[in-house]
Structures are given as structure tokens and as C-alpha cells.
C-alpha positions in Angstrom: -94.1 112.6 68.4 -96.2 111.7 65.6 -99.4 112.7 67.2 -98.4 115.9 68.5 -96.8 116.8 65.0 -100.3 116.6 63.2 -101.7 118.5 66.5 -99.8 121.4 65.5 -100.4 121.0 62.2 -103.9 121.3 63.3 -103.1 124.2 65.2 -101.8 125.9 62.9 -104.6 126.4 60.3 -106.5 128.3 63.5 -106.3 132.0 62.2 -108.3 131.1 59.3 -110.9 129.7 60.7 -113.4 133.3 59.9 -113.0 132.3 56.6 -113.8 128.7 57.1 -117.2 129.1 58.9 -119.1 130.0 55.8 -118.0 126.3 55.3 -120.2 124.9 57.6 -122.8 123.5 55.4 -120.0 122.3 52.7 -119.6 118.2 52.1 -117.4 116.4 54.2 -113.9 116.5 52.6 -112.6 114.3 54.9 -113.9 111.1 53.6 -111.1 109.5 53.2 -109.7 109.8 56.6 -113.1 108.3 57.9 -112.7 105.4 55.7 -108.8 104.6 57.1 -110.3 105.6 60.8 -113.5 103.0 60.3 -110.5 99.9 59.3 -108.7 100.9 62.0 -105.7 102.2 60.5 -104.7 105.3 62.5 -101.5 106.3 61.2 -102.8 106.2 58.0 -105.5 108.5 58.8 -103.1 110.9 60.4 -101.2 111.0 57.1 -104.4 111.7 55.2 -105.0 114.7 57.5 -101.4 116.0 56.7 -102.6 115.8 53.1 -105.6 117.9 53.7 -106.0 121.6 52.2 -106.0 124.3 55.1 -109.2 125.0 54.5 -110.8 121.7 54.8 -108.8 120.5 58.0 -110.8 123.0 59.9 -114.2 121.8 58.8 -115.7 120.8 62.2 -116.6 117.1 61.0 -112.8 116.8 60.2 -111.3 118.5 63.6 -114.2 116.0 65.5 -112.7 113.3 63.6 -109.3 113.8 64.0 -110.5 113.5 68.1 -111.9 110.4 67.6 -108.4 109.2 65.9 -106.7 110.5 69.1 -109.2 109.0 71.2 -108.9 105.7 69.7 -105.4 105.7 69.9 -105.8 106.5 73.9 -104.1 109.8 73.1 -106.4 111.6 75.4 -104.5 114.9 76.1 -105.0 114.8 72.5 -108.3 114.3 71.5 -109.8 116.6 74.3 -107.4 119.3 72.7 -108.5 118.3 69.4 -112.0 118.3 70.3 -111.8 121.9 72.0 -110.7 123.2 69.1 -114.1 122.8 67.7 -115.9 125.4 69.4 -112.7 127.7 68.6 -113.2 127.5 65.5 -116.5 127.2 65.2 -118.0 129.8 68.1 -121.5 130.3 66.5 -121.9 126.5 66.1 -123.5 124.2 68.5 -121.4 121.5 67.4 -118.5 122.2 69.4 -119.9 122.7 72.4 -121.8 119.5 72.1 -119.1 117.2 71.6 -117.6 118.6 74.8 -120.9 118.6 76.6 -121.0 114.8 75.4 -117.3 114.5 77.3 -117.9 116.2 80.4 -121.0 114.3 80.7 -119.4 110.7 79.9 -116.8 111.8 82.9 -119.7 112.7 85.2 -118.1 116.2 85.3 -121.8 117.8 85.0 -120.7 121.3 86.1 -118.4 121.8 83.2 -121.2 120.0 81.0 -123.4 122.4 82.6 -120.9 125.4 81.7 -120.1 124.2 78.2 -123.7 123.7 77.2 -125.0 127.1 79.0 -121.6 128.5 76.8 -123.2 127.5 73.9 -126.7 128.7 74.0 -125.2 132.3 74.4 -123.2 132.2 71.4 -125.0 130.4 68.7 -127.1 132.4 66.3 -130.3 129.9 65.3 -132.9 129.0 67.6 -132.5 125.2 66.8 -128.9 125.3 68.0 -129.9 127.0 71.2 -133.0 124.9 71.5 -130.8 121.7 71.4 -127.9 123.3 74.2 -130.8 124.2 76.6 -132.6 121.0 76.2 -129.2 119.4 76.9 -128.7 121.4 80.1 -132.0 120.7 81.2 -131.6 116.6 81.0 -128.5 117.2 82.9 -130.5 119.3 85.6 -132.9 116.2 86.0 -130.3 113.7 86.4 -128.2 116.1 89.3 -131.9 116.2 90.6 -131.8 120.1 90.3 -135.3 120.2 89.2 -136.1 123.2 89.5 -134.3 124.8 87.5 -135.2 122.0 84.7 -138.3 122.8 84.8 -137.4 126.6 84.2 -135.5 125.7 81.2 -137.9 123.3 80.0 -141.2 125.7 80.5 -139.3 128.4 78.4 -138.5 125.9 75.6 -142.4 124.3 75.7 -143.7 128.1 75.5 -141.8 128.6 71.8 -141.4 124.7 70.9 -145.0 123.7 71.9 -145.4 120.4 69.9 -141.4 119.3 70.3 -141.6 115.5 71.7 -138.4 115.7 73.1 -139.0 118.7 74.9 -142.7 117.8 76.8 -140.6 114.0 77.8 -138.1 115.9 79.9 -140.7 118.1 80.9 -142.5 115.5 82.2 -139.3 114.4 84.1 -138.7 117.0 85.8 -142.1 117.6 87.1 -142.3 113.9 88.4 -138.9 114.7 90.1 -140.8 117.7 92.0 -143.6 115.6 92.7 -145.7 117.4 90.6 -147.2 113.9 89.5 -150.7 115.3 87.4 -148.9 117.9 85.6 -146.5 115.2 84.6 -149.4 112.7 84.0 -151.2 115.2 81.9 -147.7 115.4 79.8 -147.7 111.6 79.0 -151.0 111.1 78.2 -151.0 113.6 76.0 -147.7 112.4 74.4 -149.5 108.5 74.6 -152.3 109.9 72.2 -149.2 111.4 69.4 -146.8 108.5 70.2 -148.7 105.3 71.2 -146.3 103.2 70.6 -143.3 105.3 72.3 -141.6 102.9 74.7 -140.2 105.9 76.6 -143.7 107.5 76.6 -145.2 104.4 77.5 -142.3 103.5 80.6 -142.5 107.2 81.7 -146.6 106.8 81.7 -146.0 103.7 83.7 -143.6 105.1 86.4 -146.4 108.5 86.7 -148.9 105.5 87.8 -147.0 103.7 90.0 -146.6 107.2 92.1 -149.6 108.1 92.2 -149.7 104.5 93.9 -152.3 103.1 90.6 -150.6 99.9 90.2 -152.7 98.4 88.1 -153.0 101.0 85.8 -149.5 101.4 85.4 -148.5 97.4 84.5 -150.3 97.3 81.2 -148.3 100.1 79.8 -144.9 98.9 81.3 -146.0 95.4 79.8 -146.5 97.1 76.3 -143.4 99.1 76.6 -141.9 95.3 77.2 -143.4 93.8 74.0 -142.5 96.6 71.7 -138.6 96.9 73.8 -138.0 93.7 75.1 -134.2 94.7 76.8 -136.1 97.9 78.0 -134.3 97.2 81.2 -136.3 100.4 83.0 -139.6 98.9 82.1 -138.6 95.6 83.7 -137.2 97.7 87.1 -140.9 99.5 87.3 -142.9 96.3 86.3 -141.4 94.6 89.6 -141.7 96.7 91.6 -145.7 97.3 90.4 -145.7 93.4 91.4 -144.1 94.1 94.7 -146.7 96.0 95.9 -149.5 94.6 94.4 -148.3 91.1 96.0 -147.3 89.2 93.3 -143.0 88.3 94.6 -142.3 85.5 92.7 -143.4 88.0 89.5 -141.7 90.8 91.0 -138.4 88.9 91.7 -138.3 87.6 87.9 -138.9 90.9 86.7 -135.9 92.7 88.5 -134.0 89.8 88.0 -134.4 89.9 84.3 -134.0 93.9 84.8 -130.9 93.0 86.5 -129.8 90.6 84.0 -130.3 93.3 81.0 -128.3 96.3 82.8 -126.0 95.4 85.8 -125.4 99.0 86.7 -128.8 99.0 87.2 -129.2 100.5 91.0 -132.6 101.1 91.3 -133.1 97.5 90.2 -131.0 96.0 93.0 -132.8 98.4 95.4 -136.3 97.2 94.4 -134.8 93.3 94.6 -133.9 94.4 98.1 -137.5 96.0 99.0 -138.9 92.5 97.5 -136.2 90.2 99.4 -137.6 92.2 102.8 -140.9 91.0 101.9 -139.7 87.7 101.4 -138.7 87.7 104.5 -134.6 87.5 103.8 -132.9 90.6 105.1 -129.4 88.9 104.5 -130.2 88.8 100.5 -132.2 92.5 101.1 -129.1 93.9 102.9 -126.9 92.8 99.6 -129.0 94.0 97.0 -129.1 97.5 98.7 -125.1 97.9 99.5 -124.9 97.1 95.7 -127.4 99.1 94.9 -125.6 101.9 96.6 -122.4 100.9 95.3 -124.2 101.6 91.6 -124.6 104.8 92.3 -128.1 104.7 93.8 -127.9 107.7 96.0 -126.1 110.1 94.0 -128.8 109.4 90.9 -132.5 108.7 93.1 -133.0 109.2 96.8 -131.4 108.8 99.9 -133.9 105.5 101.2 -131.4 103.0 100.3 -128.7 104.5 102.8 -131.7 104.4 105.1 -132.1 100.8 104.8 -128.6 99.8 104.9 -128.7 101.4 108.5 -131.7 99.3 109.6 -130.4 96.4 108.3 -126.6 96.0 107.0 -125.3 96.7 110.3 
């Protein structure tokens, strides 16, 4: 009852809220609340907000907040309430819709991520905001393996953000998921020159190499990438399987295993174990790695080989 008292409460400051956007730049005046939610004290913190003046209760960093309370209370109905009400308030804002991009995306639910962010780059006012929602939707593109349109979203964004890092990576990504391996090489090396000392530039350089099939031009910069990010657990996937096919098992199994080791969810990793296990000739310990592999999510994220495998030799 308690929860869904201050919901209302929270509610119930709504009609103001055209008055409260010229807030948006204002201090947080919720610091107290933060401080009760970092000790863990959750009721207190939902008395503080009880305390709170109207006007400062529908300060987005306060209504985000108060989701976070709810969330770590496992009020969930809540907090995704709560956290809707963001964007309600706050229409122009990109803050709302990213918190519930961030959701939908931590459920895997990318078609409403998709929704919410392309929602939000239609109704903010600055180009950063808009910027930031369409670079979202793009990385969410890449990862569905809807390329295509990525790339769309990212070309328009490189056009009037020419020099923006973050942009020119997923650009990059998206053009190695089409295949279009010198365009993306042409990216990285280009981002190597700004940001030497990148470890995603330098793993993304890496991966370019090994499919274009240059092996040993794409270890050193995996092995930097290493030095500089020692659990860089995607380094480590892409160093073995470099050592795979250049010969070199025993260094190819210790480098998965280590990838392994560092990120268990890790399905490309257990698929590259299985491609060096075939080699060792041990299709029992191959055929594990790539039913794991698959139960990680390996098809759904990469490519449909492993199933492939799994018939030839898991049956």
C-alpha cells in the first residue's frame, strides 16, 4: 500500500509538469532521497519523496529515482510506471525515452526499444538529444543484425557528426556486418590514428583483419588491446581463433579458455573452442562447446553455422 500511495502522489503532481520543464537544467533537489536510496533505506527514501515540493518531485532525476527505489524494492509494476512517467513529463527530453530504451533493451524486447528510441528522436528539440536516440537505435539495429538500416542511420549521423567517435565505431559495425570489410577497415584505421590506444578500436581493427582472412596482421592489435584491457573478454575470443587458423591450438585453446573464463555467456567463444576441439580432433568436446554455444544465444546474436555444426556432429 505504501508503494502505491507515493505512486499516486507522484501521479498527482502530472498537470504541472509545463511548468516544470523549464526546470530541466535546475540542481537536483532530491539529494536527500539519493543519499537514503545509496544506504539502502527504501522506506525512508519514500518518505523523503512525500516531503518533496510539487515542483521538485517532477524533476526527471527525481521521478528516475524514485524508479530505481521501486526497482530495488522488486516493485516492478512500479518502477516501469514510475519510469514512464519520465517521458510524460518530460516529452521534449531525451531522458525519458532513454531510460525506457535502457529497459526494453535489458528485457531483449528490441521492438519496443526500437519504438521508444525512434519516439524520441521525433520529439526532442536539440540535435544532441536526437543524435544520441538515433545512435541508440542504430546499435540496436547491429545487434538484431538489421544492418542495413544501421548503416542508414549511421551514414546520416557521420554526414552532420563527421568527427564523433562513437558514431564512425558503429559505423564500422554495421559495415563489417554487411560484409563491407574495406569500408569498415578504412573506419578503424582511421579511428587507430585519433585513438591508438582505444581497446575497442583496437579489438574492432583486429576482428576487420581476421575477415579479410590477414591473420597475422590482426594478432598484434588483439594482443595490444589485451595489454591495455586485460578482461577484454572479446579480444581473447578473436585472439584464438587468429591462432586457430594460423595453427597454433594449444594457444588458441588457452585463449578461448581464458575468454571463456572472463565472460561465460560468452557464445561465440564456446563456438570457436568447438571449431578448435574439431581440429583437435575431438568432436565429442566440439559437439558440447557448440550446443552451449547455441544455448548462449549464438544464433540469435551471429550466424546460423553453429546450428550447422550441431547437425553434422551432435546427432
Amino acid at each position: 500500500m505504501k508503494r502505491l500511495k507515493v505512486l499516486a502522489l507522484l501521479l498527482s503532481v502530472l498537470p504541472i509538469a509545463s511548468s516544470a520543464q523549464k526546470a530541466q537544467e535546475t540542481p537536483l533537489c532530491c539529494s536527500k532521497m539519493q543519499s537514503l536510496y545509496e544506504e539502502n533505506k527504501y522506506t525512508e527514501a519514500l518518505q523523503q519523496f512525500e516531503r518533496l515540493e510539487k515542483g521538485c518531485a517532477v524533476q526527471a532525476p527525481c521521478i528516475e529515482l524514485m524508479g530505481d527505489i521501486y526497482a530495488a524494492l522488486e516493485a516492478y509494476p512500479e518502477a516501469f510506471a514510475t519510469y514512464q512517467l519520465i517521458e510524460k513529463v518530460y516529452p521534449t527530453q531525451a531522458r525519458g525515452y532513454i531510460v525506457m530504451g535502457a529497459l526494453y533493451r535489458e528485457a531483449k524486447n528490441w521492438a519496443a526499444a526500437i519504438e521508444e528510441y525512434t519516439k524520441g528522436a521525433q520529439n526532442v528539440l536539440t540535435d544532441e538529444d536526437r543524435k544520441q536516440l538515433i545512435l541508440k537505435r542504430a546499435t540496436i539495429y547491429s545487434k538484431t543484425r538489421r544492418f542495413g538500416e544501421a548503416v542508414a542511420d549511421l551514414e546520416n549521423l557521420n554526414q552532420r557528426f563527421p568527427d564523433e567517435k562513437g558514431i564512425l565505431i558503429e559505423l564500422g559495425i554495421a559495415y563489417s556486418g554487411q560484409k563491407k570489410w574495406p569500408q569498415a577497415l578504412d573506419i578503424y584505421q582511421k579511428l587507430h590514428k585519433t585513438y591508438p590506444q582505444s581497446t575497442v578500436v583496437l579489438t574492432n581493427l583486429g576482428d576487420i583483419y581476421q575477415s579479410l582472412e590477414k591473420y597475422v596482421e590482426a594478432e598484434p592489435y588483439l594482443l595490444q588491446a589485451i595489454e591495455i584491457k586485460p578482461d577484454n573478454n572479446v579480444a581473447y575470443t578473436n585472439l584464438g581463433y587468429g591462432k586457430l587458423k594460423m595453427g597454433d591450438l594449444s594457444g588458441a585453446l588457452k585463449a578461448i579458455e581464458k575468454a571463456i573464463e572472463l565472460d561465460a555467456e560468452n557464445g561465440f567463444a564456446y563456438r570457436n573452442r568447438g571449431l578448435i576441439y574439431l581440429e583437435m580432433k575431438d568432436p565429442e568436446k566440439a559437439c558440447r562447446s557448440f550446443l552451449v554455444a547455441e544455448q548462449k544465444g549464438y544464433s540469435e546474436m551471429y550466424d546460423d553455422d553453429v546450428k550447422a555444426l550441431i547437425q553434422q556432429y551432435c546427432q
